[in-house]
C-alpha positions in Angstrom: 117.1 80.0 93.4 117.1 76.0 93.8 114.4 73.9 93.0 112.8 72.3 95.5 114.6 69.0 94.5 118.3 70.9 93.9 116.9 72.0 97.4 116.4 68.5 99.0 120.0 67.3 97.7 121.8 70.5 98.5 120.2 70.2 102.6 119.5 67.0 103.6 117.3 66.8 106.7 120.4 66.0 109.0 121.7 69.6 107.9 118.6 71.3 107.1 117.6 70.5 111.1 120.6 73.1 111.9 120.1 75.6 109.8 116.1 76.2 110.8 114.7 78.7 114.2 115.1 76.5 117.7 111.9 78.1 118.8 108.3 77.7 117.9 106.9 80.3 115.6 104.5 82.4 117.6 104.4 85.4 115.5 105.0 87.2 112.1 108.4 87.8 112.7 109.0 84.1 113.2 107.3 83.7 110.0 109.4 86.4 108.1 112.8 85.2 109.7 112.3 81.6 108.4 110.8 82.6 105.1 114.1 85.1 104.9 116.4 81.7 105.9 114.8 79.5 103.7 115.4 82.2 101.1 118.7 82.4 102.3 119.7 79.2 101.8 118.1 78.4 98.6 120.1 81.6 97.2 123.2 82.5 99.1 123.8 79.1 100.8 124.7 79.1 104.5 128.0 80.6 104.9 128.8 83.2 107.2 127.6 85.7 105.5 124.8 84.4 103.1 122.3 86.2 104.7 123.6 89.9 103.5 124.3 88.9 100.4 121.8 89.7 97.5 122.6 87.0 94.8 119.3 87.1 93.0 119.7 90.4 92.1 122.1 89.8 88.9 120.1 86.5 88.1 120.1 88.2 85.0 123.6 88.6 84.1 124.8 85.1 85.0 125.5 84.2 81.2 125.6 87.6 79.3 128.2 88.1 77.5 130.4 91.2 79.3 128.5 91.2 82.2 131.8 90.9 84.9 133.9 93.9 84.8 136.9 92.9 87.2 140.0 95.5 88.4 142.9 93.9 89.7 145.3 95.4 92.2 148.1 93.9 93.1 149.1 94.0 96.8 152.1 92.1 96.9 154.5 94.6 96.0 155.9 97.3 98.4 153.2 99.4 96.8 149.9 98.6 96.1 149.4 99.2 92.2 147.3 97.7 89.1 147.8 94.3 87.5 150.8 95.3 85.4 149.5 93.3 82.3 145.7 93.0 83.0 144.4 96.1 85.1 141.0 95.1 84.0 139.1 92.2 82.6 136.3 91.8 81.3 134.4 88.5 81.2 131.3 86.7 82.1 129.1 86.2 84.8 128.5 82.6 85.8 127.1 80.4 87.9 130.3 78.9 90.0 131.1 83.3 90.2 128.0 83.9 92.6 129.6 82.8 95.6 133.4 84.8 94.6 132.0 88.2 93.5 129.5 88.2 96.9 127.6 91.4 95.7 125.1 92.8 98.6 122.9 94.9 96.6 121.7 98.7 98.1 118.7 99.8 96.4 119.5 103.5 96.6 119.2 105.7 93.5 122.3 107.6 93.5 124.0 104.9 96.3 126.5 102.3 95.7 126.0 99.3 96.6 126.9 97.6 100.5 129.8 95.5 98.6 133.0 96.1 96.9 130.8 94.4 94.2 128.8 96.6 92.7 125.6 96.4 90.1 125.6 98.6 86.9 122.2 100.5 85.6 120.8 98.8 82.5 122.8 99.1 79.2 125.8 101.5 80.6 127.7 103.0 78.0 131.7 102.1 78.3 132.3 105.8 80.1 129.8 105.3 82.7 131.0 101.8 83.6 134.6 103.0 83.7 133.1 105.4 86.2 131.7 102.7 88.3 134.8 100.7 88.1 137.0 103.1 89.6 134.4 103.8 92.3 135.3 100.6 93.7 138.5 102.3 95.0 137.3 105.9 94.8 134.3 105.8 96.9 133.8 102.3 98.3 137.3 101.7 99.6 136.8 105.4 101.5 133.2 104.8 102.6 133.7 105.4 106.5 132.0 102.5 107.4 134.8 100.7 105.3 137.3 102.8 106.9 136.5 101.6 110.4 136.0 98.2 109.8 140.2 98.5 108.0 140.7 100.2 111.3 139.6 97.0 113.3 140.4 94.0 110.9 143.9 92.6 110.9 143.6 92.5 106.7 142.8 96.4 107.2 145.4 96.8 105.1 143.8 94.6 101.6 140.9 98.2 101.7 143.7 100.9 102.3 146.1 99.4 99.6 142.5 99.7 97.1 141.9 103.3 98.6 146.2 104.1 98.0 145.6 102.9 94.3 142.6 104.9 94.4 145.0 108.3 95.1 146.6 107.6 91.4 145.3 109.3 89.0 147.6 107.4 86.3 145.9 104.0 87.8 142.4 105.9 87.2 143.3 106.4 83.5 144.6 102.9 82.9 141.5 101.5 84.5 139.3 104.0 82.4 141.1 103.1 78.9 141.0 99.6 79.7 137.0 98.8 80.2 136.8 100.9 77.1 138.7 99.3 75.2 137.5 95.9 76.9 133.8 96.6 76.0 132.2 96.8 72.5 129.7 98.5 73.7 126.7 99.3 76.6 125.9 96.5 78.7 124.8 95.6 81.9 127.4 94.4 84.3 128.4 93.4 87.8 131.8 95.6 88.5 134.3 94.4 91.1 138.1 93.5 92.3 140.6 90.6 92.5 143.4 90.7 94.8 146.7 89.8 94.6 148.5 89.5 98.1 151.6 86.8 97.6 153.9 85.8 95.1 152.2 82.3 94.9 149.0 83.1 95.0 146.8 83.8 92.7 144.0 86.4 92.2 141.4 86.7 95.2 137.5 87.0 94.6 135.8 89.8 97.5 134.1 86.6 98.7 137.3 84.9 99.7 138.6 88.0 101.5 136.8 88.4 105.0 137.9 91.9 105.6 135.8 92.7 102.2 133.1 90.7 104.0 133.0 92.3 107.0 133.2 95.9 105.5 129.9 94.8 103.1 128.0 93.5 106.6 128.9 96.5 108.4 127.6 98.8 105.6 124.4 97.5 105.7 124.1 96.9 109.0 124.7 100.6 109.3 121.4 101.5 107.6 119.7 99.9 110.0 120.3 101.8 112.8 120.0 105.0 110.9 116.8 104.6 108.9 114.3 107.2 108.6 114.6 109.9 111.4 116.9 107.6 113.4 120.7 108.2 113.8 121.6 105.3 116.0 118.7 103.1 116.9 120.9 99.9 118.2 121.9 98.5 121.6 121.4 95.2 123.8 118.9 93.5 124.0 116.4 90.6 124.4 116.1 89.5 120.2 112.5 89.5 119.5 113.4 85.9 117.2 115.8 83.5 119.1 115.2 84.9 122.7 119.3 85.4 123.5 120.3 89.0 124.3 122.8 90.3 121.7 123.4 94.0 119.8 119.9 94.6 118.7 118.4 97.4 115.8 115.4 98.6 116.0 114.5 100.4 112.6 115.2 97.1 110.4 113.5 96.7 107.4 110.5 94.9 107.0 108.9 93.1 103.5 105.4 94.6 105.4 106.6 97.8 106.6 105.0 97.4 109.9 107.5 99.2 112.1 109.2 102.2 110.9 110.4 105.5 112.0 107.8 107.4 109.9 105.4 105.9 111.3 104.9 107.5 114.9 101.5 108.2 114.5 101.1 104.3 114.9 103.1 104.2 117.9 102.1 107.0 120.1 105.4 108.8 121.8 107.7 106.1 119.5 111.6 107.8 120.1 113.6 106.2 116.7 116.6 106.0 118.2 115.0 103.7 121.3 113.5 101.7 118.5 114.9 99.2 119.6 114.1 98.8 123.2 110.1 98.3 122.0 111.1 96.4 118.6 114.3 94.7 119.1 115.9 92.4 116.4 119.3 91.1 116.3 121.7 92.5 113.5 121.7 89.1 111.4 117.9 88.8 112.3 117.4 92.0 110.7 119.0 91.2 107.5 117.4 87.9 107.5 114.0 89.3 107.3 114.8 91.6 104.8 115.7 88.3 102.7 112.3 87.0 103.1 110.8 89.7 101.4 111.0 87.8 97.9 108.3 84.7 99.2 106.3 87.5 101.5 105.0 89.4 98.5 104.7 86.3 96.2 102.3 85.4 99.3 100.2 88.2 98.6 97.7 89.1 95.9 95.7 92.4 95.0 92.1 92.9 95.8 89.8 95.7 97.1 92.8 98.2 96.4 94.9 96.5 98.8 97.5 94.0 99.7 95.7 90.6 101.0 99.1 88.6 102.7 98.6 85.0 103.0 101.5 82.9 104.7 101.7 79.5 105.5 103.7 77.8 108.0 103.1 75.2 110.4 102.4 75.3 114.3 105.6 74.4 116.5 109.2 74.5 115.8 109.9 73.5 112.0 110.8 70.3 111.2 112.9 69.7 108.3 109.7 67.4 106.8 107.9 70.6 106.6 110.5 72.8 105.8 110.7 71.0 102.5 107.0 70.9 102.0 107.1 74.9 102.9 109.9 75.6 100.6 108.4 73.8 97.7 105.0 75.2 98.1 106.6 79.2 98.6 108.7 78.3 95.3 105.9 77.4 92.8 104.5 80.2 94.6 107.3 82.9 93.5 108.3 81.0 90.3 104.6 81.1 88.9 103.6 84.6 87.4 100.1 85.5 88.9 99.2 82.8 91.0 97.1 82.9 93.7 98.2 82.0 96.9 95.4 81.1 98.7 94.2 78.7 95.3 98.3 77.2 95.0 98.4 75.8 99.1 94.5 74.7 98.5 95.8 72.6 95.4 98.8 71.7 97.4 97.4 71.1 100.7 93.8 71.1 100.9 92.3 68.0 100.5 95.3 66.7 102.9 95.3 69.3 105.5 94.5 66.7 108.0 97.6 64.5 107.3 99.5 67.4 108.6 97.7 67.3 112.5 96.0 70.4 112.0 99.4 72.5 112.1 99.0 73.8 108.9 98.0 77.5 109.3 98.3 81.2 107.9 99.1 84.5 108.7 96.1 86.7 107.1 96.3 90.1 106.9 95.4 93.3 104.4 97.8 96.0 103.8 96.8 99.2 102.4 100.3 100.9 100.9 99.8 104.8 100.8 103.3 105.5 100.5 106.8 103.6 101.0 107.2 104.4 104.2 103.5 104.3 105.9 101.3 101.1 105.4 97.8 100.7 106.9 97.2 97.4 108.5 93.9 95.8 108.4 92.5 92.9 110.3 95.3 90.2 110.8 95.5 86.8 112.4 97.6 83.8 112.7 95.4 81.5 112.7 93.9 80.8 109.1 93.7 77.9 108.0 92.5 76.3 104.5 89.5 74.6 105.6 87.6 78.6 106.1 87.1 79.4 102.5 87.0 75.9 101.6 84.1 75.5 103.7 82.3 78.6 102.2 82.9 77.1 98.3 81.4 73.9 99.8 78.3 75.3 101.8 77.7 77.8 98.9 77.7 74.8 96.6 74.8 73.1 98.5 72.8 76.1 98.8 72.6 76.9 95.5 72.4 73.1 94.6 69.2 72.9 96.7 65.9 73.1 95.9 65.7 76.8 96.8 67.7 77.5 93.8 67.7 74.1 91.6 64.8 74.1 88.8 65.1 70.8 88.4 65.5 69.3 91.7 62.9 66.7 92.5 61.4 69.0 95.2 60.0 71.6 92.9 58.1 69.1 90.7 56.7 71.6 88.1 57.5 74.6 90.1 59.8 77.0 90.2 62.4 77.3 93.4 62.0 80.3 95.5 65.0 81.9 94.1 66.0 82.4 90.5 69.3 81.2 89.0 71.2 81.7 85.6 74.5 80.2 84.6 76.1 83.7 83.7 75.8 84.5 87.8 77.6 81.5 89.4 76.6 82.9 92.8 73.2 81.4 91.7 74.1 78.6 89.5 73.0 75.3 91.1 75.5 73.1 89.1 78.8 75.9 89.8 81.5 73.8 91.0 82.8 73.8 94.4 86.5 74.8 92.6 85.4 77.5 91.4 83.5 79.1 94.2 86.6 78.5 96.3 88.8 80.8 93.6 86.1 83.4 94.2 86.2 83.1 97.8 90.3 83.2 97.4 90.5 85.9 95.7 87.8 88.4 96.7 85.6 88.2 93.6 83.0 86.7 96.0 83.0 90.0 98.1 83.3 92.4 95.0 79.8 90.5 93.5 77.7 90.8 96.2 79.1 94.5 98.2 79.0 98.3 97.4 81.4 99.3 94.5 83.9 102.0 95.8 85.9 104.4 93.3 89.0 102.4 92.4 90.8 105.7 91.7 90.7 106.4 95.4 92.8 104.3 98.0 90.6 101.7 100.1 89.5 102.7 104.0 89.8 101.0 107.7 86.0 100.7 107.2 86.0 98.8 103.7 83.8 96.5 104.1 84.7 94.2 101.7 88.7 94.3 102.7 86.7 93.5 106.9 85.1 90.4 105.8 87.2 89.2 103.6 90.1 88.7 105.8 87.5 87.6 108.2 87.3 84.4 106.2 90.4 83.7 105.2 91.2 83.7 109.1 88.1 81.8 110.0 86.6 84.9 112.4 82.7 85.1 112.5 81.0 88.7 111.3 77.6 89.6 112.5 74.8 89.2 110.1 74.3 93.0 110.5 77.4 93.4 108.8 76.6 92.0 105.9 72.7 93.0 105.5 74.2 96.7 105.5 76.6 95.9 103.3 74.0 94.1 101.2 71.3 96.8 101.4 73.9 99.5 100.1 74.5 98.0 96.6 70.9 97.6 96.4 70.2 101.0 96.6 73.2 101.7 94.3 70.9 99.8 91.9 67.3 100.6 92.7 66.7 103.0 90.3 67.5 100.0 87.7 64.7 97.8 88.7 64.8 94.7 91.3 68.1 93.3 90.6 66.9 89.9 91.5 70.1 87.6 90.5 72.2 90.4 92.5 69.8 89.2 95.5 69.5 85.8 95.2 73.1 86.0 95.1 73.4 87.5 98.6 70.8 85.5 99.6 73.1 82.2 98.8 76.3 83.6 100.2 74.8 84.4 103.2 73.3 80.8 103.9 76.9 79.7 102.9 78.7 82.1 105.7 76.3 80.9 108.1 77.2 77.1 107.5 80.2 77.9 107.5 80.3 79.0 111.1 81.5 82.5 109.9 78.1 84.6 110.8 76.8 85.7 114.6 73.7 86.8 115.7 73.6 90.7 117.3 72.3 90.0 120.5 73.7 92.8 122.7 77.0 92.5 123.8 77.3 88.5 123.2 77.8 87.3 119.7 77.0 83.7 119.1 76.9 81.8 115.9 74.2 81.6 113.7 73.5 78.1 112.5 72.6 78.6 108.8 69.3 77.0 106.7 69.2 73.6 105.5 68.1 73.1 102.4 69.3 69.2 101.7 65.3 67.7 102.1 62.2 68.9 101.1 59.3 66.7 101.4 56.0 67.7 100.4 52.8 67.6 102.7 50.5 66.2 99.7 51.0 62.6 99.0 49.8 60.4 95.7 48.3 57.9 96.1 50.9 55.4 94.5 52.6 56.3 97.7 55.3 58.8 95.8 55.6 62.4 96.4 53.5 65.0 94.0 55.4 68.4 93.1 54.5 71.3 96.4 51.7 73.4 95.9 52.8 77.1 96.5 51.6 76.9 100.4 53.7 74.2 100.6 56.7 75.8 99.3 56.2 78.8 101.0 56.0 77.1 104.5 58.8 74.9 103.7 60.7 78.0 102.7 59.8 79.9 106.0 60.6 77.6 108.1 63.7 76.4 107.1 65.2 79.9 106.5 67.1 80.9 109.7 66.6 84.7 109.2 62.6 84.2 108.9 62.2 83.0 112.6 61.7 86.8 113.1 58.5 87.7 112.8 59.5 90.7 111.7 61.5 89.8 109.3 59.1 87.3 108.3 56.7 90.0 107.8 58.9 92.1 105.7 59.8 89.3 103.5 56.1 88.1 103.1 55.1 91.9 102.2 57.8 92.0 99.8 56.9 88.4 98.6 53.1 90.1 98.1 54.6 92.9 95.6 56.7 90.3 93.6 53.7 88.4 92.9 51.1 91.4 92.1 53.6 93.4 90.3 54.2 90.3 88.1 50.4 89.5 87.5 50.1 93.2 86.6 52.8 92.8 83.8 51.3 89.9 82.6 47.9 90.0 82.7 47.5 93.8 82.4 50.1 94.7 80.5 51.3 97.3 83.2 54.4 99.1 81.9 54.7 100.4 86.1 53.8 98.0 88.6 53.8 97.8 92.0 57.4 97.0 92.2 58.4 99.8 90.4 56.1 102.2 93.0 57.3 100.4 95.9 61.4 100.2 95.2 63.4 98.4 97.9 64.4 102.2 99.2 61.1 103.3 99.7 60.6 100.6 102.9 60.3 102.1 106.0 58.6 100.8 109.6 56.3 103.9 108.8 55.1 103.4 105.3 55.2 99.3 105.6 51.3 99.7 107.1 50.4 101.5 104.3 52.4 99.6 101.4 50.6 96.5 102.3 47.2 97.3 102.7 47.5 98.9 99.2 49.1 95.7 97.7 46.6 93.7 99.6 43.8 96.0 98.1 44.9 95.1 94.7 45.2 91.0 95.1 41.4 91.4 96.4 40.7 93.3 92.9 42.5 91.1 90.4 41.2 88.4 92.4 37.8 89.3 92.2 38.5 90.1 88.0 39.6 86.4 87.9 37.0 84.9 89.6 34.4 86.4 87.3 36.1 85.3 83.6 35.6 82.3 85.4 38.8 81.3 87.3 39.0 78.6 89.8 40.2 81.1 92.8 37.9 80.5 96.0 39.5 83.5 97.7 42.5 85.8 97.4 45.2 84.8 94.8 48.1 84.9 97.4 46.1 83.9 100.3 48.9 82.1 101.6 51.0 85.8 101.6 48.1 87.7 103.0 47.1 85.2 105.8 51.0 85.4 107.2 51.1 89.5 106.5 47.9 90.0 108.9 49.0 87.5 111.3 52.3 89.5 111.7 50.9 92.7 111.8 48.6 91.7 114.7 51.6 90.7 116.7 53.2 94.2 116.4 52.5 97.2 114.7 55.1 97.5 111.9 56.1 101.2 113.2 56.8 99.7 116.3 59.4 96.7 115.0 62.8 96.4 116.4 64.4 95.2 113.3 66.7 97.5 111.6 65.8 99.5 108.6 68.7 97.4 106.7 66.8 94.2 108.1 64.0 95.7 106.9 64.6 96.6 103.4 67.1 93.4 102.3 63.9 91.1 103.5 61.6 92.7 101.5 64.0 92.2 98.8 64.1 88.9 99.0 60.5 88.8 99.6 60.0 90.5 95.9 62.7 88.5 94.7 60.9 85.1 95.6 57.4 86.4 94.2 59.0 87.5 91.4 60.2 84.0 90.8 57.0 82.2 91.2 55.3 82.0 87.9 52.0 80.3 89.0 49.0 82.7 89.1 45.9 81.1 90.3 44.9 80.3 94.0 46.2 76.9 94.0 46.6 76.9 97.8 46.8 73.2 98.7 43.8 73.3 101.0 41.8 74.4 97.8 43.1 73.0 94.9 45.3 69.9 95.9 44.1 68.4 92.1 44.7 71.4 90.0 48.2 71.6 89.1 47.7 71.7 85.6 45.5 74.4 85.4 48.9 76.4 86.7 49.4 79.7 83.9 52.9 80.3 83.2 54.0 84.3 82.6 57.5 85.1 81.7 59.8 86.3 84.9 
């Protein structure tokens, strides 16, 4: 394959112009057929009949010694016979051969392949290449395909004088003894002809012989009209690509394996041989996106159990410009073992996706591949573009980079942030770089931290959620928030018998905010979706001043109001209320570890499964009952508590619960249940232990006790 500059030099924009669709792309199968030219061009050139030919796969050979095995017949006598003093040689595959040999592979196990040319198994012994050699007149040369196109062609007679030499079983032998006596041993080898039709010329390659070219085009083409349970799915029609109406297939190939025979469970009352009346696709069409198969799956990467297909190309009718920029960015694609496509056209194109008027976009789809023949398609759309995950890496960054997460942002002061962070869960880590986010948003990692586990050893479902959202953000498409609380709530149950998995939370917690920045959540408000507009977290000023005029660290009311309010998801009440119940246990159940040395506390009696609207009544009042207690033991060793410890809590849990009795909320149990985990997660994280509500204590920071989280 050229290199993007060989490219450039080989096509200059004057050429490339002609060689690239008329039309706009408007769909996959634009996509495919100008992946499949570009391919094409960069490996068979733009002959004739570059598209059928498979030159990429003997890359291999081209340089191995032995790896050309050549008969020559001569035609130019009244019978056609072997070169009298060379039948066969043997020699090696190069470069300038590519073009002369014109080998059109058929990837069939016990087939040969669509040209006279044919490709060897790996290290043949000498008998089994003789074998192949003299199938190039035994079986290839009699093909009936062949035989009709020698019918039609006025060089008919170049195949029959190959099939007459063919009949000789003498000529068999000579051909047999002479590759193994040629060879010194197994090798892998591209086995062909030469012809010799005049007195003064010389020996012909198959690629300067069109009636050799037109019997390779018409073998393959035959396969596509007889794929799968089709016998002859061809005729005219409109072509689904250029828009003129020509001969038409409609079981070709596909690098996706969208539309097959087999599959007429997808296409309800689907005839195969009328194929292509619903699909058509001219014949060189076909072929052409069979080429493009090569930069399709180095577009794709594995994730979830499934195929994730990421193609780039640009809005309109190419342009030569972009062409070039395409071709370059699919060839360090292809040429680079495990690289991620998404992360390569970021690094490529990202930070400049503007200079290209917005027409840079993708085709995003996931693929589950049961078998060869029957593919499961999940959520696809032309319209991603870069700037959707980049967003999210950028949004998650200033969540957790906020005071909700940051230890050490200015905001807290002394405190600690109402969610907890460690560097080993970069979901959570305040100083995780955009870059890497991104990657994890990319390539699905960011999905596969935060959503159920399912058994890798069994095949990925329609109703993955993981493979759903995922593709909905690499194409930009908004998922209710229901969605992901469900999703959410199921890995914590997974866990709950572990404990409160609080970094597992917090995560969430971030990667929600950052999908609602990001324009990528909705509200579920009946049968109209609008988009949630996400927390921000960028100021934080405190309500107590100094009286230098600068800004002392927030008392815990402080925090907690600042944390309510500027949380999206808490302008629920009852969600509000859930959370504030949940932030009640976090709190208790950590002053009963530290303080009482409880070994079970009220987070372990009240796990995050246990919540339901008919137990929340009595869950609170019994976490209420015990802040009164330990409040009460407090106050009498002599602590500076003037009421509850968690007044703050208790005030908003009654004020709730006065609105609406919890059995009769709205919210769902999911809503329910992840709230309150984040609730237990946020009292968890605050360490402070006396009543230092502002309104009491303004002055006694210092007297703040410090347990362990």
């Amino acid at each position: 394959m050229l290199d993007p500059d060989e490219f450039y030099e080989e096509y200059p924009p004057e050429e490339l112009i002609d060689k690239l669709p008329e039309r706009p792309i408007s769909s996959l199968r634009d996509i495919q057929y100008l992946y499949g030219r570009l391919y094409t061009l960069a490996t068979a050139g733009g002959g004739e009949y570059a598209a059928y030919l498979t030159p990429d796969q003997a890359n291999d050979l081209i340089g191995a010694e032995e790896s050309l095995i050549v008969v020559r017949v001569d035609l130019s006598g009244d019978r056609p016979s072997l070169d009298a003093d060379q039948p066969v040689k043997v020699t090696q595959y190069t470069e300038d051969l590519i073009q002369k040999v014109a080998h059109c592979k058929y990837n069939a196990a016990r087939g040969i392949d669509h040209s006279v040319t044919h490709r060897s198994g790996r290290n043949s012994d000498p008998e089994k290449l003789a074998r192949y050699a003299c199938e190039r007149l035994t079986k290839w040369a009699v093909d009936d395909v062949v035989q009709g196109v020698a019918d039609d062609h006025p060089d008919g007679d170049v195949i029959r004088g190959l099939e007459t030499v063919g009949e000789d079983e003498s000529s068999l032998d000579r051909i047999r003894e002479a590759v193994q006596a040629e060879l010194g041993g197994s090798t892998t080898a591209l086995l062909t002809v030469q012809i010799h039709r005049g007195a003064d010329a010389g020996y012909e390659w198959p690629g300067d012989v069109p009636v050799f070219n037109e019997a390779m085009r018409a073998r393959k083409l035959s396969k596509l009209v007889s794929k799968g349970q089709a016998t002859n799915s061809a005729g005219q029609a409109t072509d689904l690509i250029s828009g003129e109406r020509t001969r038409t297939v409609g079981t070709a190939e596909d690098p996706l394996n969208y539309f097959l025979g087999k599959q007429m469970e997808k296409f309800p009352g689907l005839d195969p041989d009328e194929a292509w009346r619903s699909h058509p696709i001219s014949e060189d069409g076909a072929v052409t996106l069979m080429n493009a198969e090569e930069f399709v799956d180095a577009c794709s990467y594995r994730t979830f159990n499934a195929d994730v297909y990421y193609l780039p190309y640009f809005l309109g009718q190419p342009t030569p410009e972009e062409a070039y920029l395409l071709y370059s960015a699919l060839y360090q694609v292809t040429e680079v073992e495990d690289m991620n496509p998404v992360q390569e056209f970021y690094d490529r194109f990202g930070k400049d996706e503007n200079d290209y008027e917005g027409r840079l976009r993708f085709y995003v789809a996931a693929v589950m591949k049961h078998q060869m023949s029957r593919y499961d398609v999940y959520g696809e759309t032309l319209n991603g573009r870069l700037h959707y995950p980049t967003e999210v890496g950028k949004q998650h960054e200033r969540v957790t980079g906020s005071w909700v997460f940051d230890e050490d942002h200015e905001s807290n002061g002394n405190r600690t942030p109402p969610m907890p962070s460690y560097e080993e869960w970069p979901l959570t880590d305040p100083f995780a770089h955009e870059q890497s986010i991104h990657e994890m948003v990319a390539s699905g990692s960011y999905l596969y931290k935060t959503f159920p586990y399912t058994d890798e050893d069994t095949d990925a479902t329609v109703d993955d959620e993981r493979i759903d959202v995922h593709v909905s953000i690499l194409a930009g498409d908004p998922v209710p928030r229901s969605q992901l609380v469900s999703a959410y709530v199921e890995r914590l149950i997974d866990l709950d018998s572990e404990g409160v998995p609080e970094l597992l939370i917090a995560s969430q917690f971030a990667q929600l905010c950052a999908l609602e920045n990001a324009d990528l959540v909705t509200a579920d408000s009946g049968t109209e979706s609008t988009l949630i507009d996400g927390p921000s977290y960028d100021t934080m000023q405190p309500e107590t001043a100094r009286t230098d005029g600068g800004t002392a660290a927030l008392g815990r009311t402080e925090k907690l109001e600042s944390f309510l309010d500027q949380t999206d998801g808490l302008d629920n009440p009852e969600r509000r209320g859930a959370f504030l119940i949940g932030a009640l246990v976090g709190q208790v159940g950590t002053y009963q570890q530290a303080y009482h040395d409880r070994s079970t506390t009220v987070i372990d009696q009240y796990p995050i499964k246990s919540m339901t609207k008919t137990r929340v009544k009595r869950i609170t009042q019994e976490v209420i009952d015990k802040d009164v207690v330990y409040s009460r033991e407090s106050a009498k060793k002599g602590s500076n508590i003037n009421s509850t410890m968690y007044r703050e809590i208790t005030d908003g849990i009654v004020e709730t619960m006065a609105e609406k009795d919890p059995e009769k909320w709205e919210i769902s149990t999911d809503d329910l249940r992840f709230y309150y985990a984040l609730g237990v997660t946020y009292g968890m994280n605050d360490r402070s232990t006396n009543g230092q509500n502002a309104e009491h204590n303004d002055a006694d920071t210092d007297d703040t006790s410090e347990t362990n989280e």
